[in-house]
Backbone as JSON Lines, residues from 0, in Angstrom:
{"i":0,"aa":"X","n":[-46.83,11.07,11.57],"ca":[-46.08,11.25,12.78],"c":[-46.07,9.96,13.57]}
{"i":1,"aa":"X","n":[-44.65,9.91,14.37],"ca":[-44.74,8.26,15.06],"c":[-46.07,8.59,16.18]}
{"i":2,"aa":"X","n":[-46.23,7.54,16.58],"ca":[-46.74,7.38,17.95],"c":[-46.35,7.27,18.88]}
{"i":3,"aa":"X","n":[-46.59,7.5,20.48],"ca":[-45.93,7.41,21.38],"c":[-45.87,6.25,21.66]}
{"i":4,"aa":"X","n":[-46.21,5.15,21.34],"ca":[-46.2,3.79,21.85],"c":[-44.47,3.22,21.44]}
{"i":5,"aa":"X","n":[-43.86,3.75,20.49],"ca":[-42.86,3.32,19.79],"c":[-43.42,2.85,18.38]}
{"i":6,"aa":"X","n":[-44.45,2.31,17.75],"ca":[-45.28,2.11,16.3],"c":[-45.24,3.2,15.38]}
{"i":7,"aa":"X","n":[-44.78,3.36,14.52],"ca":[-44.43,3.79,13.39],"c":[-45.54,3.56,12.32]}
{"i":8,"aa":"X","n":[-45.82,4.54,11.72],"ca":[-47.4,4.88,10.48],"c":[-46.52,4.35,9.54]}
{"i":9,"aa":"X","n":[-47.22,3.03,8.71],"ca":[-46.11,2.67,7.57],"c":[-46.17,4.18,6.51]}
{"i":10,"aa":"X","n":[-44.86,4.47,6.16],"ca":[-44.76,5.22,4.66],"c":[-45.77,5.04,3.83]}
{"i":11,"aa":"X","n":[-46.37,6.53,3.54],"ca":[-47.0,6.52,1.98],"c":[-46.38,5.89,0.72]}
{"i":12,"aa":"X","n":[-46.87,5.79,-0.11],"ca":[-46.51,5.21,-1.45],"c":[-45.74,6.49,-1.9]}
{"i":13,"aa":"X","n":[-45.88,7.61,-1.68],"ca":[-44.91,8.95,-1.84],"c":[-43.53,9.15,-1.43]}
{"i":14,"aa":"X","n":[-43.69,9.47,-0.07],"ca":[-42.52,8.71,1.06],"c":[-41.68,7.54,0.49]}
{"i":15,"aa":"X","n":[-42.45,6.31,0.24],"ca":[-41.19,5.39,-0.41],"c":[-40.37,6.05,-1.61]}
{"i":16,"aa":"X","n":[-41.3,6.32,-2.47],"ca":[-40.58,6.67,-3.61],"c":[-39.41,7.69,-3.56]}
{"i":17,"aa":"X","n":[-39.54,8.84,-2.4],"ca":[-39.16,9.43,-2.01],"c":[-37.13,9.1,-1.65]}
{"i":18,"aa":"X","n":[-37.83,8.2,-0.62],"ca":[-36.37,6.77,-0.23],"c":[-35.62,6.39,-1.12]}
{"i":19,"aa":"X","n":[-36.45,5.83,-1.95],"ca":[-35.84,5.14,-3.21],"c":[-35.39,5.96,-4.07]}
{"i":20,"aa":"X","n":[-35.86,7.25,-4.58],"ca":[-34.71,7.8,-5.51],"c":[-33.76,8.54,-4.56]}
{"i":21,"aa":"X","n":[-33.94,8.84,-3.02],"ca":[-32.5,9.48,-2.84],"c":[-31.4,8.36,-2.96]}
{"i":22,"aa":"X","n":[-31.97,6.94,-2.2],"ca":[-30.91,5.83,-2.43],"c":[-29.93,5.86,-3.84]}
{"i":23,"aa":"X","n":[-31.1,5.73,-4.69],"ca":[-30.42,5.55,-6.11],"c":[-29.52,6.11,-6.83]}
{"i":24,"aa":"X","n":[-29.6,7.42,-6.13],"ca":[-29.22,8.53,-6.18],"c":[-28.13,8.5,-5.7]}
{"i":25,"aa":"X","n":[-27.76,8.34,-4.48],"ca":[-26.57,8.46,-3.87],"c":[-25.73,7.57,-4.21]}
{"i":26,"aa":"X","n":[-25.92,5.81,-4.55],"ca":[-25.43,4.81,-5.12],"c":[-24.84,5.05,-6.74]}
{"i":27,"aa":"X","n":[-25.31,5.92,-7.91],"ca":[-25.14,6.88,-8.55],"c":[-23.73,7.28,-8.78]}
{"i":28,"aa":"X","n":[-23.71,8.07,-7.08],"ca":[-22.76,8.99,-7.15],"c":[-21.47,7.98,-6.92]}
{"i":29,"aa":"X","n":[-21.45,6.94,-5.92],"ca":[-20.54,6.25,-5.64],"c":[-19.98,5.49,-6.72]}
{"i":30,"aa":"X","n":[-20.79,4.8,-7.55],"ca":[-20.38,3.58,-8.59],"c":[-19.63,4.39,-9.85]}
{"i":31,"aa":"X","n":[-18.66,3.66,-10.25],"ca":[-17.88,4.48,-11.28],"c":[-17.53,2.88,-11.91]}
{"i":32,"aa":"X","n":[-17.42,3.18,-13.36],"ca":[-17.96,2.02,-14.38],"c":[-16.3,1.93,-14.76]}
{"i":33,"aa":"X","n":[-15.79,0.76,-14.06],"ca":[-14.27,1.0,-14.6],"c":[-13.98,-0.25,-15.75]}
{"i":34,"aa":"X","n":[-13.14,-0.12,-16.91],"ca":[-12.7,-0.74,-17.94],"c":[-11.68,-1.38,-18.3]}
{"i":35,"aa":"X","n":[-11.05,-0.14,-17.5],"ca":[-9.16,-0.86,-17.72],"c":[-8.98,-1.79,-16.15]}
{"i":36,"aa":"X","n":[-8.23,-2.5,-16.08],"ca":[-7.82,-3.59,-14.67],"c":[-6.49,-3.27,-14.89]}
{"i":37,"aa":"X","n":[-5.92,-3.32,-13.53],"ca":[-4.35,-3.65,-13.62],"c":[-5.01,-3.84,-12.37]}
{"i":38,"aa":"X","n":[-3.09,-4.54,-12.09],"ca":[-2.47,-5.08,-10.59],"c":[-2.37,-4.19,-9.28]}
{"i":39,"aa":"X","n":[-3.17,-3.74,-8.32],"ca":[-3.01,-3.47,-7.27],"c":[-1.59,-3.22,-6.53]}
{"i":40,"aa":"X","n":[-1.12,-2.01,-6.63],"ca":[0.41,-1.95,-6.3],"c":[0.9,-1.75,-4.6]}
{"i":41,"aa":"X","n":[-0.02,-1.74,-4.04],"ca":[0.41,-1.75,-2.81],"c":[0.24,-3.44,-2.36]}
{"i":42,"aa":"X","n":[-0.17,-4.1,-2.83],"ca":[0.31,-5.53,-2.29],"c":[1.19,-6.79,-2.75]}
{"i":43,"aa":"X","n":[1.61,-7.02,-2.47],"ca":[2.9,-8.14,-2.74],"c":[2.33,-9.37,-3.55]}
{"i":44,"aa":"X","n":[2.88,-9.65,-4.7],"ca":[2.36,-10.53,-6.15],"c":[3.42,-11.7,-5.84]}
{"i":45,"aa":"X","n":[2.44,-12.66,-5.09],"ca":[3.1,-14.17,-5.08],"c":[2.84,-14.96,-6.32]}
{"i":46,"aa":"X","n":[4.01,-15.11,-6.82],"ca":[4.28,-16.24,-7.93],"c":[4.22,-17.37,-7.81]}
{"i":47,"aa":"X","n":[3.84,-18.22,-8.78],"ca":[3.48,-19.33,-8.74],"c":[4.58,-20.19,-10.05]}
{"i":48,"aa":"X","n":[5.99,-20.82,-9.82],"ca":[6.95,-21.45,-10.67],"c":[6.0,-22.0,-11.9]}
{"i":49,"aa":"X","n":[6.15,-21.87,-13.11],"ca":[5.61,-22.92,-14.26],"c":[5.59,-23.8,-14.4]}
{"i":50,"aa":"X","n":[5.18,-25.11,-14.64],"ca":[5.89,-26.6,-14.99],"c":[6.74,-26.52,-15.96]}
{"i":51,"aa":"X","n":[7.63,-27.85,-16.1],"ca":[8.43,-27.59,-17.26],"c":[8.3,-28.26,-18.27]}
{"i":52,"aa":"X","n":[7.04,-29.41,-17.93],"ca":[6.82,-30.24,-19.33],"c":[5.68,-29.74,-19.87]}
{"i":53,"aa":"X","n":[4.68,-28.37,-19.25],"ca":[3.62,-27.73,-19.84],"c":[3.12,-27.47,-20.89]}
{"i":54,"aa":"X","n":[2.98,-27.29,-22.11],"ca":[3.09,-26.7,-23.15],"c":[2.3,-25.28,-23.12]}
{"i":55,"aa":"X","n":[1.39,-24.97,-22.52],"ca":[0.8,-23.56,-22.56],"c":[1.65,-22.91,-21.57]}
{"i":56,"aa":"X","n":[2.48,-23.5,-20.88],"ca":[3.36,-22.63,-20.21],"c":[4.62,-21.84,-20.92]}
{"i":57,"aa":"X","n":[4.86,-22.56,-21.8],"ca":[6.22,-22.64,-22.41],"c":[6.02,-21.57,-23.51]}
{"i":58,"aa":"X","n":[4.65,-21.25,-23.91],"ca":[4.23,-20.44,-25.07],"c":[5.28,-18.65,-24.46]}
{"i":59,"aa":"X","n":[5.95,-18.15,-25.41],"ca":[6.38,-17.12,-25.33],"c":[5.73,-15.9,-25.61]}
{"i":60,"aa":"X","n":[5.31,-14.69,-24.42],"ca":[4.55,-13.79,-24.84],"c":[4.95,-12.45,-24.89]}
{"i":61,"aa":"X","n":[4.46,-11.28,-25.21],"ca":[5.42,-10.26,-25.12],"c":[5.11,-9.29,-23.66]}
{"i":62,"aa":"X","n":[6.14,-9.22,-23.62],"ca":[6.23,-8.55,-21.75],"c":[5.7,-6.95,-22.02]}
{"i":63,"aa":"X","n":[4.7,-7.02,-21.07],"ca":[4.43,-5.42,-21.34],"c":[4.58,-4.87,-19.99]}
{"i":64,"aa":"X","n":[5.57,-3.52,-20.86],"ca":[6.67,-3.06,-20.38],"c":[5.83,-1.79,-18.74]}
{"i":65,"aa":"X","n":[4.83,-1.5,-18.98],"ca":[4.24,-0.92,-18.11],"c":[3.55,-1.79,-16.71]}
{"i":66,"aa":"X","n":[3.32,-3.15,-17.17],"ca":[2.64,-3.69,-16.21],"c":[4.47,-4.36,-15.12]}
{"i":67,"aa":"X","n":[5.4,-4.38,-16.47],"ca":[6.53,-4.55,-15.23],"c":[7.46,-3.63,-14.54]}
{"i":68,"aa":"X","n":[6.87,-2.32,-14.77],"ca":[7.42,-1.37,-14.25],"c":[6.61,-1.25,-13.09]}
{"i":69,"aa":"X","n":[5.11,-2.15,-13.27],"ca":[3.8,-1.77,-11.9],"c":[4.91,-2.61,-10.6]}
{"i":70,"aa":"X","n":[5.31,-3.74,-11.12],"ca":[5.52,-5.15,-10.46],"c":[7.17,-4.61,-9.81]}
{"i":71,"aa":"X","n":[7.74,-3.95,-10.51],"ca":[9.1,-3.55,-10.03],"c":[8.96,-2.58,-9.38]}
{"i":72,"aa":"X","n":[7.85,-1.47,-9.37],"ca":[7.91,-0.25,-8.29],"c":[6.85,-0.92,-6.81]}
{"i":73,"aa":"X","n":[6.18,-2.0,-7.18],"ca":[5.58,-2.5,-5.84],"c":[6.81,-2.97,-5.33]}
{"i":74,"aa":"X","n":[7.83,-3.47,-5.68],"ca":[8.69,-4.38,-5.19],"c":[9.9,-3.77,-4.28]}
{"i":75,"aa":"X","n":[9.85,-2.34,-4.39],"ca":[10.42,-1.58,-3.74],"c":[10.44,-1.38,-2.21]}
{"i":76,"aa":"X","n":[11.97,-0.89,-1.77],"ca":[11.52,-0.43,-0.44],"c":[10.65,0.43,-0.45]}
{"i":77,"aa":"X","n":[10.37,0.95,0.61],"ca":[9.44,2.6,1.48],"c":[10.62,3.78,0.62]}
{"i":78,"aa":"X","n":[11.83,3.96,1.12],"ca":[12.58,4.93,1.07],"c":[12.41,5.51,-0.28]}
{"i":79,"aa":"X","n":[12.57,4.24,-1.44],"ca":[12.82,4.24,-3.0],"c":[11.72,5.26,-3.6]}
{"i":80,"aa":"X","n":[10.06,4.45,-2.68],"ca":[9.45,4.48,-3.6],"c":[8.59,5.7,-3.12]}
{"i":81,"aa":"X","n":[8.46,6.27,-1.53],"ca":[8.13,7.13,-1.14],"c":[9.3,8.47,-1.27]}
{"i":82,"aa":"X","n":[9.19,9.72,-0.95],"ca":[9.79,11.04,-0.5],"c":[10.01,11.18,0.84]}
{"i":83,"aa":"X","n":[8.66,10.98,1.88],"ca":[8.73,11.15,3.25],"c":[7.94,9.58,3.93]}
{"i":84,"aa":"X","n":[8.02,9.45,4.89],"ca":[7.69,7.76,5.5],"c":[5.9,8.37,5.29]}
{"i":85,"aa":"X","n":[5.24,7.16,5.29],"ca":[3.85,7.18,5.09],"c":[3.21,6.96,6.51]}
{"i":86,"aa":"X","n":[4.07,6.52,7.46],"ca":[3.32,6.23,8.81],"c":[4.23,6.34,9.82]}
{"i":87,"aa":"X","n":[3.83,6.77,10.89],"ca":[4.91,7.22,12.17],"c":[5.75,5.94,12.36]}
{"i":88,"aa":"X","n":[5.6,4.73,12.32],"ca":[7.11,3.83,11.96],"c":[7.73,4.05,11.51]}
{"i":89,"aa":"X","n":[7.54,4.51,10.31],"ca":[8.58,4.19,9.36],"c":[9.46,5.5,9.3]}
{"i":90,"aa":"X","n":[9.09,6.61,10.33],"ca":[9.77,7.57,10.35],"c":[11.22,7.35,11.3]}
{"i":91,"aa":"X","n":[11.05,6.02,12.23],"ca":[12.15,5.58,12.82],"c":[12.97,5.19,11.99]}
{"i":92,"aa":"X","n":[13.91,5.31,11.91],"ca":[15.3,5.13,10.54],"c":[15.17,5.32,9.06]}
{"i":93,"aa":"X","n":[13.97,6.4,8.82],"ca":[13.99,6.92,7.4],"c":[14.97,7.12,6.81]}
{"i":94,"aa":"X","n":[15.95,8.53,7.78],"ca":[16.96,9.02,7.18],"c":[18.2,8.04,7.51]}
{"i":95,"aa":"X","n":[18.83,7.38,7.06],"ca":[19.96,6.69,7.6],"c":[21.31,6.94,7.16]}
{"i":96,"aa":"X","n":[21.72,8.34,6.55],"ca":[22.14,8.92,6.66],"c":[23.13,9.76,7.76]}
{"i":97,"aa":"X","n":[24.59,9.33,8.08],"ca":[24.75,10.31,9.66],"c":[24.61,11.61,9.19]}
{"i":98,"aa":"X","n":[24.64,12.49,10.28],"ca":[24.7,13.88,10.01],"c":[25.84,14.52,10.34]}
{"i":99,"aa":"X","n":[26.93,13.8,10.64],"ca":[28.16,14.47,10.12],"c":[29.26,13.49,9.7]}
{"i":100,"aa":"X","n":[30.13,13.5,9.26],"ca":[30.91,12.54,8.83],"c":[32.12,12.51,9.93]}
{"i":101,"aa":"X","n":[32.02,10.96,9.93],"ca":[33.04,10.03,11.27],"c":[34.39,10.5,10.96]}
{"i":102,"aa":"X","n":[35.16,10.74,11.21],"ca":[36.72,11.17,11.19],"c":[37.29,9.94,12.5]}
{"i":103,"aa":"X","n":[37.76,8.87,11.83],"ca":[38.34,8.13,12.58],"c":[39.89,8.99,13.44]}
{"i":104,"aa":"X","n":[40.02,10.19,13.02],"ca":[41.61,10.58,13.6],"c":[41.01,11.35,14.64]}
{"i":105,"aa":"X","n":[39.51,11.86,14.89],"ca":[39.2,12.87,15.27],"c":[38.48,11.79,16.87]}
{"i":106,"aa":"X","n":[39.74,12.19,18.26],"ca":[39.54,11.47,19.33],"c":[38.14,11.68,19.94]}
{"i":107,"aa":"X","n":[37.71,13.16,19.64],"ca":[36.41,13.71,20.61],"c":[35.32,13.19,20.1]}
{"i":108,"aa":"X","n":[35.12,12.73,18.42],"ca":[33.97,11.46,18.42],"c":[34.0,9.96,18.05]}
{"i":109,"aa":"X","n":[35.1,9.52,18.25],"ca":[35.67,8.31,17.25],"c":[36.04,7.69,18.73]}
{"i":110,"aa":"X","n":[35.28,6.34,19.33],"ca":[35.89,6.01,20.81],"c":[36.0,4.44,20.5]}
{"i":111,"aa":"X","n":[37.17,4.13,19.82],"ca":[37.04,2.54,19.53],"c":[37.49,1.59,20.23]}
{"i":112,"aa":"X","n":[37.27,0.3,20.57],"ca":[37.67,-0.66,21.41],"c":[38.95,-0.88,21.54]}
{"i":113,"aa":"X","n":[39.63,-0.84,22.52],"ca":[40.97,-0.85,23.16],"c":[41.42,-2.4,23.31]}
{"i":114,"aa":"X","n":[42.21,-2.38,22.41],"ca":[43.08,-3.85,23.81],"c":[44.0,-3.7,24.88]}
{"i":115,"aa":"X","n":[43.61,-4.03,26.03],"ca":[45.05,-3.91,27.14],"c":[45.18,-5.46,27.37]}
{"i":116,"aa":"X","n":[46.11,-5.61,28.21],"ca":[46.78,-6.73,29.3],"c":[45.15,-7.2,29.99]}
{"i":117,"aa":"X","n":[44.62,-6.14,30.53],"ca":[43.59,-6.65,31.16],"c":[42.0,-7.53,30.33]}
{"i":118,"aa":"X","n":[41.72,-6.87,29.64],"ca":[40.75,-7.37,28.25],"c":[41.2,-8.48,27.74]}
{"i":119,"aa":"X","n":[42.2,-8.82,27.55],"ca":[42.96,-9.93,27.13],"c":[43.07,-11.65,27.55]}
């Protein structure tokens, strides 16, 4: 038990051990042993041009077809690549779409710029 002074009884040799396997334990649960790597698709892949007198540049390799489907769906707008906006911004002009269609003959919503004598 502490003391009232604020001093603390160091831990038994029990007690530590105690510490130490819940730590280990819980660290355990978090760590996951990953194998495969790819490209991070939520952030933007700055390129870097080749030289042109290189020779390991120039080597031709075969494009794999999944890692440029990663690179072409990061490259997307919001609208494309989401269903609904992911954050209250982007809910400002999601739909851009009107919701009824303009009828230029139709006077009660169609109010277009006039020329008179006076404007002139």
């Amino acid at each position: 038990m502490a003391a009232r002074g604020g001093q603390r009884e160091p831990p038994d040799p029990v007690r530590q051990n105690q510490l130490l396997c819940e730590r280990v334990r819980k660290e355990r649960q978090c760590q996951r042993l990953r194998t495969q790597y790819s490209v991070n698709p939520l952030h933007r892949v700055h390129t870097i041009t080749k030289k042109p007198m290189s020779w390991h540049d120039n080597i031709e390799e075969p494009a794999d077809a999944a890692f440029l489907s990663l690179i072409h769906h990061a490259a997307l707008e919001p609208t494309k690549k989401y269903s609904e906006p992911q954050t209250e911004s982007q809910e400002i002009g999601w739909n851009t779409q009107p919701l009824i269609h303009v009828d230029r003959t139709d006077c009660r919503l169609y109010f277009p710029r006039r020329r008179t004598d006076i404007t002139k």
